[in-house]
C-alpha distance (Angstrom), angle and dihedral (degrees) to the residues before:
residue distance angle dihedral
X1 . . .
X2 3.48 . .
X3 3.76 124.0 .
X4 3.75 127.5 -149.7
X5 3.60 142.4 135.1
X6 3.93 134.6 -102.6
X7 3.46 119.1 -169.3
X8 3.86 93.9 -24.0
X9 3.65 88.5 -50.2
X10 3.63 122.3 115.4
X11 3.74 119.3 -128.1
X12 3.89 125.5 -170.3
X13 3.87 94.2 -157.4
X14 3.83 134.3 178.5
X15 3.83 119.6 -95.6
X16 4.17 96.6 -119.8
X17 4.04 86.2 48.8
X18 4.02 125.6 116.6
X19 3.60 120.9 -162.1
X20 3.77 102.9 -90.9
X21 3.34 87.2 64.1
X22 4.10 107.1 40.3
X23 3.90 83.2 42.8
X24 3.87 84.3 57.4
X25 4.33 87.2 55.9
X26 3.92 95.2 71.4
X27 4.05 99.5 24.5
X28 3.69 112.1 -93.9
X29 4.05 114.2 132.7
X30 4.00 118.7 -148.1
X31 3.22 107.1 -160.3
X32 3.83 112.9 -119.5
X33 4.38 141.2 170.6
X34 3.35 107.2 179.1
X35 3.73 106.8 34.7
X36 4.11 119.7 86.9
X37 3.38 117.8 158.2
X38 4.21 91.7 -130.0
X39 3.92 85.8 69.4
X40 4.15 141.1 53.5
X41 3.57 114.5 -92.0
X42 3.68 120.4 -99.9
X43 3.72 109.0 168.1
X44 3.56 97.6 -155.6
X45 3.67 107.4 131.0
X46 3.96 93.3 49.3
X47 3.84 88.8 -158.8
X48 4.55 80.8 138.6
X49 3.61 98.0 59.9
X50 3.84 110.8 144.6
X51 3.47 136.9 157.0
X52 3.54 128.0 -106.1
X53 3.55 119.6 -169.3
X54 3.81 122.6 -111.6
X55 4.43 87.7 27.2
X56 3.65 107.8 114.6
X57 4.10 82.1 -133.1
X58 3.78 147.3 27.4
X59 4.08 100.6 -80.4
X60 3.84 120.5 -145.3
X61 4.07 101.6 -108.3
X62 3.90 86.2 -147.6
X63 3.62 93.8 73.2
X64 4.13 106.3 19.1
X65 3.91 98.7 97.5
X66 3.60 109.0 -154.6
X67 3.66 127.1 -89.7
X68 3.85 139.4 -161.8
X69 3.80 116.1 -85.4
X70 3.89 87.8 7.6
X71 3.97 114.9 163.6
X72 3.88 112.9 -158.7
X73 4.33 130.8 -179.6
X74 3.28 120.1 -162.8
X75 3.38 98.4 176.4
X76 3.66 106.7 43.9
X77 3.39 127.1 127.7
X78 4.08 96.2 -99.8
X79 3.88 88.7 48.6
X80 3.65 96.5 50.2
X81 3.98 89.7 48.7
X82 3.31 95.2 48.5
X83 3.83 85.5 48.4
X84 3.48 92.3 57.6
X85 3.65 96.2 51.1
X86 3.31 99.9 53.8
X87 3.59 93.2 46.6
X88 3.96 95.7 56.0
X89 4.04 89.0 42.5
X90 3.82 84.1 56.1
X91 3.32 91.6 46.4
X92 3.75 103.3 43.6
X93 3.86 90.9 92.0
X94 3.39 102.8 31.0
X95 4.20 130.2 120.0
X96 3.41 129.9 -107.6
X97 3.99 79.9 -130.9
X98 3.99 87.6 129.4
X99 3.96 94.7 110.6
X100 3.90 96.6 51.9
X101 3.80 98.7 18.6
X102 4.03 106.0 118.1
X103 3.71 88.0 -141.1
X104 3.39 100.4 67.6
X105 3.76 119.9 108.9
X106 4.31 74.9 40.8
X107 3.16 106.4 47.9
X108 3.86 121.8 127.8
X109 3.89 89.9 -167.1
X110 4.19 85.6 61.0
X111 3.29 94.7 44.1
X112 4.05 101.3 45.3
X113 3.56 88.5 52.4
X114 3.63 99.6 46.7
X115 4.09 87.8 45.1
X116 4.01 100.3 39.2
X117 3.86 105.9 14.3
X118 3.78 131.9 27.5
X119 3.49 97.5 156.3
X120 3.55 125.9 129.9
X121 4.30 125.9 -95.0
X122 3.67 113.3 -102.7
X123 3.82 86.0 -176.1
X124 4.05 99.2 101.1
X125 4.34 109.1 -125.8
X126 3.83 103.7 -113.8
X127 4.21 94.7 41.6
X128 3.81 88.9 74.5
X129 3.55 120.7 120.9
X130 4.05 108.1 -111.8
X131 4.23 112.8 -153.5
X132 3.61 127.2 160.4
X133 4.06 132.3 -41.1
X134 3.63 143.7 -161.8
X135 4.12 83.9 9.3
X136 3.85 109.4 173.2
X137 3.58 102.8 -143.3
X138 4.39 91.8 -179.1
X139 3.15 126.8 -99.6
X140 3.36 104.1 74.2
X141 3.54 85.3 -71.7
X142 4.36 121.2 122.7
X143 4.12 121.1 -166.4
X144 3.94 134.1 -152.2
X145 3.36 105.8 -164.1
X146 3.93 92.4 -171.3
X147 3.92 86.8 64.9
X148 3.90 99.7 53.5
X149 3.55 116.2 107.4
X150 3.73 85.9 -166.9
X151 4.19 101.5 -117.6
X152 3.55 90.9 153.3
X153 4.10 91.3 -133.3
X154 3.87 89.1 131.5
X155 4.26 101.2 45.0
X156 3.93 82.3 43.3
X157 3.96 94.4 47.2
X158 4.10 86.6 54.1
X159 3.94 92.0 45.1
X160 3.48 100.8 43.0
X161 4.01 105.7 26.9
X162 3.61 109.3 33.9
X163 3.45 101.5 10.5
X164 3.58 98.8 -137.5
X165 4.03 99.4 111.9
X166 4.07 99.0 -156.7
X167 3.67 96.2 152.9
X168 3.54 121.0 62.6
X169 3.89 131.6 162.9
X170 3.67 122.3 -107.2
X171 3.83 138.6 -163.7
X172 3.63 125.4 16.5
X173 3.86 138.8 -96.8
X174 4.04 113.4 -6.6
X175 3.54 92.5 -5.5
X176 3.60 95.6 59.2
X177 3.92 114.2 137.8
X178 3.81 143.1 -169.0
X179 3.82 106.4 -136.7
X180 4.06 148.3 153.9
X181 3.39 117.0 -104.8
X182 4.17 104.3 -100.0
X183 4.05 104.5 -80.8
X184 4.29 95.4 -3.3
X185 3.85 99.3 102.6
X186 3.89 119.7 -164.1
X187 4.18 97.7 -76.5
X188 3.95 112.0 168.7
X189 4.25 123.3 101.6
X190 4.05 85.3 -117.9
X191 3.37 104.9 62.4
X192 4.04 95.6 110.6
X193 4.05 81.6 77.7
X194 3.39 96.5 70.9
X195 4.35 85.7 62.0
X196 3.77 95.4 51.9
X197 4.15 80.4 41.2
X198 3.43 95.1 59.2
X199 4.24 119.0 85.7
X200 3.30 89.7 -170.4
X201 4.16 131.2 52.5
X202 3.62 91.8 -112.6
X203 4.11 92.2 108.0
X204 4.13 108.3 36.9
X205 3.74 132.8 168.2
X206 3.63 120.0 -99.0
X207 3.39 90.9 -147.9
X208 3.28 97.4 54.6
X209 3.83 105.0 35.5
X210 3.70 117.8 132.3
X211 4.10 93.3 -11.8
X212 4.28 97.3 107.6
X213 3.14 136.8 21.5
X214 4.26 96.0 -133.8
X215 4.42 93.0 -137.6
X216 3.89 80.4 66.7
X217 3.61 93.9 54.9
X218 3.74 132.0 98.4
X219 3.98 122.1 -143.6
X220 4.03 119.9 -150.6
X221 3.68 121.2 173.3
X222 3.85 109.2 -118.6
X223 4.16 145.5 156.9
X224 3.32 125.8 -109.8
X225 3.93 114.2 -112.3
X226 3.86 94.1 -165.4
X227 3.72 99.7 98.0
X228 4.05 138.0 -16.3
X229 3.72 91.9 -78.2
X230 3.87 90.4 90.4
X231 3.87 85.0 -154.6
X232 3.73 108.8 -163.0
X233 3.90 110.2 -113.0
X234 4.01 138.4 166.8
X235 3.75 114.3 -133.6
X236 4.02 117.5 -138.5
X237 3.79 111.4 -146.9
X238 3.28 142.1 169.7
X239 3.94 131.9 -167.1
X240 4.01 90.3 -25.0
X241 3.83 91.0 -43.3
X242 3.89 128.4 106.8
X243 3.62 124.9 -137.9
X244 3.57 104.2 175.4
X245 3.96 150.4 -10.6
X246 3.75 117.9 -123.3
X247 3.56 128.7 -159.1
X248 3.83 117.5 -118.1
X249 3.96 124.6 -152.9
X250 4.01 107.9 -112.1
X251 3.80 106.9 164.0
X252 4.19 88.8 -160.8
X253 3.99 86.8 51.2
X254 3.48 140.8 23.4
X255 3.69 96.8 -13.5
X256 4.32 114.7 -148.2
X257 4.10 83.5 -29.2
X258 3.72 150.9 82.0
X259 3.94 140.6 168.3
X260 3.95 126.2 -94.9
X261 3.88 89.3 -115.4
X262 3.45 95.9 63.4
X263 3.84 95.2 39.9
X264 3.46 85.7 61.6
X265 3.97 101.8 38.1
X266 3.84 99.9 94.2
X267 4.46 94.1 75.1
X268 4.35 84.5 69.1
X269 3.99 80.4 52.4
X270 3.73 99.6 62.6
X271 3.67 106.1 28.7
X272 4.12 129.1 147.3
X273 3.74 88.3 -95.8
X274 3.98 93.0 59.6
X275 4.12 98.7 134.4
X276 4.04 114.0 -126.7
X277 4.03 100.2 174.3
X278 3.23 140.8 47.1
X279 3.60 121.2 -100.4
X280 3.39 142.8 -137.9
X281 4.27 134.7 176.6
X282 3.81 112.1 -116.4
X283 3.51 121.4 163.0
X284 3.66 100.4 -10.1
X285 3.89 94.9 -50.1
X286 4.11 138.3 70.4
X287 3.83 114.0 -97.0
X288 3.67 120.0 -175.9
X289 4.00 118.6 -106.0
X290 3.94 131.4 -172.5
X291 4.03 110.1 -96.8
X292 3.72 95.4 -120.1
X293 4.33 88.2 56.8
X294 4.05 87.7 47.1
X295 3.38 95.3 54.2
X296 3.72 99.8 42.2
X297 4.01 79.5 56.5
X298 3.36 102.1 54.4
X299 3.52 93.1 43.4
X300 3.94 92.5 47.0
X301 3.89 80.7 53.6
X302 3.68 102.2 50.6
X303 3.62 91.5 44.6
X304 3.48 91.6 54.3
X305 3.75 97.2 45.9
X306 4.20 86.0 54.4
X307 3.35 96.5 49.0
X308 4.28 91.1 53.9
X309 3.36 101.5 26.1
X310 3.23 113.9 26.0
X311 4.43 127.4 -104.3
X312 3.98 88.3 -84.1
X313 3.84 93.9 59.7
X314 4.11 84.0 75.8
X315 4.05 111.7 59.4
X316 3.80 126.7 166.9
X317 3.73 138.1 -152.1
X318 3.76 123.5 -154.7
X319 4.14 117.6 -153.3
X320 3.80 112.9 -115.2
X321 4.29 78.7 -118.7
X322 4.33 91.3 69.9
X323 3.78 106.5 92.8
X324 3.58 140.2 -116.6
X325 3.86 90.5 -87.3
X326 3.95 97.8 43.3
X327 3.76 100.3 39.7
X328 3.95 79.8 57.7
X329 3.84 103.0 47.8
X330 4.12 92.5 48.2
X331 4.21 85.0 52.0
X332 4.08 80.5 50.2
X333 3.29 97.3 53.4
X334 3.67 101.4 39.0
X335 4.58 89.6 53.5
X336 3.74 93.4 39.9
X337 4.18 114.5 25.5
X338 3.81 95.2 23.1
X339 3.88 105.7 27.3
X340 3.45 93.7 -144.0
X341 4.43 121.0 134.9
X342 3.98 84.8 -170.4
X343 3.92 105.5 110.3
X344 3.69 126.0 131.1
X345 3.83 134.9 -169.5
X346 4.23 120.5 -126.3
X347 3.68 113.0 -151.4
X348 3.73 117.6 165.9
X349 3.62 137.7 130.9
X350 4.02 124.3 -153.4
X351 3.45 123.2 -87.3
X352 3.96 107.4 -95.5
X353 3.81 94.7 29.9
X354 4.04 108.4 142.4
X355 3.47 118.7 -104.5
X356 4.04 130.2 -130.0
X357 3.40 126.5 -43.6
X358 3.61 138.4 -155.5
X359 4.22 84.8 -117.1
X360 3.89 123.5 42.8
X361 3.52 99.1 -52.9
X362 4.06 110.5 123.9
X363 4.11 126.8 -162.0
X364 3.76 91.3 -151.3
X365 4.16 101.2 75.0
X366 3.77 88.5 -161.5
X367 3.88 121.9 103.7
X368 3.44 99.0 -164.6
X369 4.02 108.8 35.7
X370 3.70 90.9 117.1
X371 3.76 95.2 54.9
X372 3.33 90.8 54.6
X373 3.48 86.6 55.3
X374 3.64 99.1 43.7
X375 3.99 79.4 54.1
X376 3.70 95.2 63.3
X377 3.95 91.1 -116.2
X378 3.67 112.1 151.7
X379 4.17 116.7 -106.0
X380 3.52 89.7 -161.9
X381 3.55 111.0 34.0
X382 3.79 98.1 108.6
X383 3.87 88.1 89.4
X384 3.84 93.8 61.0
X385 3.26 96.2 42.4
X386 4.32 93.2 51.8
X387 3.73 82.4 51.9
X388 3.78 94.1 43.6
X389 4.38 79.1 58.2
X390 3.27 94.1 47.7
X391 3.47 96.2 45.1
X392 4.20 84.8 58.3
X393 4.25 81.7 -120.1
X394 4.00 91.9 105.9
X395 3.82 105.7 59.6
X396 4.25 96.7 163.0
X397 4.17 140.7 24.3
X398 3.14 125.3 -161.1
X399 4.37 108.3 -158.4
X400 3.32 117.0 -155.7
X401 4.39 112.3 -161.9
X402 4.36 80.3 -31.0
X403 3.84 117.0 134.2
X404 3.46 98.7 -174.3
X405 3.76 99.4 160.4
X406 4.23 81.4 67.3
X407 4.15 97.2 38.0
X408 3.90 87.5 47.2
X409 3.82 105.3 25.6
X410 4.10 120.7 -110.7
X411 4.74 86.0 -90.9
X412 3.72 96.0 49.6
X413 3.70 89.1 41.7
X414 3.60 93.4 51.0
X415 3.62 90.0 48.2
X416 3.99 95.8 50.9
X417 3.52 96.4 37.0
X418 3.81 115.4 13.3
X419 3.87 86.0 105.6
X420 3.98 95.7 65.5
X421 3.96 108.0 117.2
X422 3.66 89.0 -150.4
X423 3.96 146.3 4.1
X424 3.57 138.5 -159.8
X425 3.96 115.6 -156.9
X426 4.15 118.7 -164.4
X427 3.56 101.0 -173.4
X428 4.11 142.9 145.7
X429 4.06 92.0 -141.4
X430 3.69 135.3 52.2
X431 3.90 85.9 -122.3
X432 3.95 124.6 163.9
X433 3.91 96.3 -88.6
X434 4.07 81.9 62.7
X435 3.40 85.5 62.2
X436 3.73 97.1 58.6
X437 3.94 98.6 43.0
X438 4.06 134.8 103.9
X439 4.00 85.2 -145.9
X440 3.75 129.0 25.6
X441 4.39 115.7 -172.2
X442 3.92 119.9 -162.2
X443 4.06 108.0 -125.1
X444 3.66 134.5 -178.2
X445 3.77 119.8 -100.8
X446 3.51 109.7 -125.8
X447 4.16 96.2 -96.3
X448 3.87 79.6 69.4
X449 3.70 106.5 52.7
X450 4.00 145.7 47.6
X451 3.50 123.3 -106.7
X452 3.55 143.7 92.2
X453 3.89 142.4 -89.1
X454 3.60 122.0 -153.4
X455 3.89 113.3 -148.9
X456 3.98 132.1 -142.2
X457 3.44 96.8 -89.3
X458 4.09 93.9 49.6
X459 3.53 100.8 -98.0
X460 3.94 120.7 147.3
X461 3.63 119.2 -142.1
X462 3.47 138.5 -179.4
X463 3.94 123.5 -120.9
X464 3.83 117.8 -169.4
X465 3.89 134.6 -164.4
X466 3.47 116.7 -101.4
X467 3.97 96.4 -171.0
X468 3.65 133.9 -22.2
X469 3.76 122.5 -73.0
X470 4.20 116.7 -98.9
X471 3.88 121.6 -82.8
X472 4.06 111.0 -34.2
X473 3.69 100.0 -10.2
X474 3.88 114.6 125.0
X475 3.53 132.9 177.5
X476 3.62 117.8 -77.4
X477 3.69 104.9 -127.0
X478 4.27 77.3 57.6
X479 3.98 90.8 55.4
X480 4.22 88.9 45.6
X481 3.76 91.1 47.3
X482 4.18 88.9 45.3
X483 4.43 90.3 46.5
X484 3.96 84.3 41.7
X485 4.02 89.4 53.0
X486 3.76 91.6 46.1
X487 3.24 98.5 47.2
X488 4.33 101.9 45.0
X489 3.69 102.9 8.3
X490 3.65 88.3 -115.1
X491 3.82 127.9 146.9
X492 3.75 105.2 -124.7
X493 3.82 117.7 -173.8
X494 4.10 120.6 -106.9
X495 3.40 113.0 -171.7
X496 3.40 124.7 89.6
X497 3.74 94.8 -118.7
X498 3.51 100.6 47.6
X499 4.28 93.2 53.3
X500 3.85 82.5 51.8
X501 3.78 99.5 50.9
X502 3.93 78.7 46.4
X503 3.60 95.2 53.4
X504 3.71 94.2 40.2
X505 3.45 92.4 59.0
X506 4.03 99.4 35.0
X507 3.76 94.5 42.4
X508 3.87 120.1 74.8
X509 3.64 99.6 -149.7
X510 3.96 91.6 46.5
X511 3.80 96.9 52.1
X512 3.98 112.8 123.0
X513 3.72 92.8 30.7
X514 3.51 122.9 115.4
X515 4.03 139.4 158.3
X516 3.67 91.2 -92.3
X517 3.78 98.2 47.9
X518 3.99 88.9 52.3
X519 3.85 87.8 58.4
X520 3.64 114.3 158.9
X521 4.01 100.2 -43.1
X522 3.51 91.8 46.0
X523 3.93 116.7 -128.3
X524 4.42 136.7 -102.8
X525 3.43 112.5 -108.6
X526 3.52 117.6 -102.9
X527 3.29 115.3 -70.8
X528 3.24 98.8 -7.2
């Protein structure tokens, strides 16, 4: 590995390494637009030049790889001119947008100039060059074309990502422009990239635009539930609302990237119809009930059902949706509290959902089907246990996260399950299957708990909760562990990372996995 120094610092780097990156090893920041290491290097906005000694002139760090015995200043006198320079030729042009620019609070154009510049524009007010604002490009995407500094990330992403080149730049020296091509809007399912792309606020979300200030937001490292990619996001909240999903680099996932569908999943998770009581059928309709009285019922009812039935006339299914950690407490309670073997996995996806792509994009909308899996929970168990109903064998369900009035439609349902005497419904919305049930319990969506999904390929990751869940929801490993207690006396855990120590050490195709090894990436189950 080669050895050089930065700054008087020493840095071991790797041999394909440039010096944005090695400088990155021991701390030191050179500034930079158009470099990102999802994209070729370009070099064009020369924002990185530093010296290196023995080069007859400053080198762009971008695209210097390092070298044995290399010496490199950052901070010399050369580099911080040349800084300068380019700053205030960036800047020439440029809006005073700062005050109602979305960027701002992320903006690398404030920050470079407050870290490298702060000096003065010589560039008098009314000689700037106007182009085009507020441009909606498609997509869901909107361009200022005064505020691009012209790095290229964008036109790049849509050459050398998705392959669908939509943006293009136009003109030539100051009056250069990113653009459309006349009537060929922005069309692919990854456009969102080309926001979290952009340093500057040139491209912004529609969505988004003028709804949070993004100093008042809060940043917690999450998966997407959108498909079985699991891609690796940060959620943006604020005050138990979210304004936005954020991809998150995962080399062994979805890389710097993610899909427009999932970027824009999180609005069905906190809808008007978000449950925040427990439930229970009176009369022909739901009225609310304390927790402690709901689970004294259900308990009353599974007891009862045991004792004239037998354990296996109550079954449960768990949605492909439930994580690692819940999917695993409701198998728990049904082989030790219950006594039942009759669980069964749902794993659908609604009818016009888009299919696989050469990218990220996943057919199968659950995030957690191959957990479920890798828990030895039956994919196609529903059959048996509509038969087991018909058959007058199955007298209660318990659903955990499954609307299967919407996955089977409210006539099939009827005709697999009419015949249930009673049903218990943990879910996060007042969905259809609510509608139908003796019992419904509020639970956390997944933004709102700990736990773990595990993806297609077998990877483990880590979710985390980014607030609590509305009014009297809890999580749902919490409402297992509180019907488990009621109905043994036993102590079941209810934290996230106590049901996953659990599982890890119950479950044969967890074993070896712990908190630590899942890390930040998240980790392949064993031998898979």
């Amino acid at each position: 590995m080669p050895k050089l120094t930065i700054d008087g610092k020493e840095v071991d780097a790797g041999a394909n390494l440039n010096l944005i990156q090695a400088a990155e090893l021991v701390g030191i920041e050179i500034p930079h637009y158009c470099y990102h290491p999802g994209l070729t290097i370009v070099g064009n906005c020369r924002m990185c030049l530093v010296e290196v000694e023995k080069a007859p002139k400053l080198q762009i760090a971008c695209n210097t790889r390092v070298a044995e015995g290399m010496v490199v200043h950052t901070k010399s006198d050369k580099a911080k001119t040349a800084q300068k320079a380019v700053l205030e030729f960036l800047l020439i042009n440029h809006p005073i947008d700062c005050p109602v620019c979305d960027q701002a609070g992320e903006c690398k154009l404030q920050d470079y100039y407050m870290d490298y510049d702060q000096q003065p524009s010589r560039f008098p007010l009314p000689e700037k060059n106007h182009k085009g604002k507020a441009i909606d490009i498609g997509a869901g995407v909107m361009l200022d074309q005064e505020r691009c500094i012209l790095c290229a990330r964008c036109t790049r992403f849509f050459d050398e990502v998705t392959k669908t080149s939509e943006l293009a730049i136009f003109e030539r020296s100051d009056h250069n422009r990113i653009d459309i091509n006349p009537g060929q809007p922005v069309n692919n399912k990854y456009a969102g990239n080309v926001v979290d792309i952009c340093p500057v606020g040139a491209l912004t979300e529609k969505e988004f635009r003028f709804r949070m200030r993004v100093w008042y937001l809060h940043r917690t490292a999450s998966v997407c539930g959108g498909c079985e990619r699991g891609c690796a996001i940060d959620i943006h909240h604020h005050r138990g609302r979210i304004y936005r999903f954020k991809p998150r680099f995962n080399p062994g996932v979805n890389s710097y990237w993610m899909c427009d569908e999932g970027r824009h999943s999180f609005p069905a998770l906190q809808t008007e119809t978000r449950l925040t009581s427990p439930l229970v059928q009176s009369e022909d309709q739901l009225v609310t009930e304390p927790w402690g009285e709901g689970i004294r019922r259900a308990a009353s009812i599974i007891a009862d059902y045991k004792r004239r039935y037998g354990p296996n006339s109550i079954a449960a299914v768990v949605d492909a949706q439930s994580t690692n950690e819940e999917a695993f407490a409701l198998k728990q309670l049904m082989k030790t509290a219950i006594g039942s073997d009759r669980i069964a996995t749902l794993s659908w996806s609604p009818p016009g959902a888009s299919g696989d792509d050469d990218l990220l994009i996943r057919a199968n909308k659950n995030p957690n089907a191959r957990g479920l899996a890798a828990l030895a929970i039956p994919a196609d168990g529903l059959d048996g246990l509509a038969a087991a109903v018909a058959s007058g064998e199955l007298k209660m369900l318990i659903a955990m996260r499954a609307d299967l009035v919407r996955a089977f439609g409210e006539e099939e349902f009827v005709r697999r399950f009419g015949a249930l005497d009673y049903m218990l419904v943990l879910s996060s919305d007042a969905n259809e299957t609510c509608q139908m049930a003796n019992q419904v319990w509020p639970i956390a969506a997944y933004p709102e708990i700990d736990g773990s999904f595990t993806n297609f390929k077998g990877r483990v990751q880590r979710i985390n909760a980014a607030f609590p869940p509305p009014g009297a929801a809890i999580a749902g490993i919490e409402a297992i562990a509180r019907l488990g207690h009621a109905l043994d006396g036993v102590d079941r855990p209810s934290s996230a990372d106590a049901v996953f120590a659990s599982m890890t050490a119950a479950e044969p195709a967890f074993k070896g996995l712990s908190l630590a090894t899942l890390g930040e990436h998240g980790a392949e189950l064993p031998g898979n």
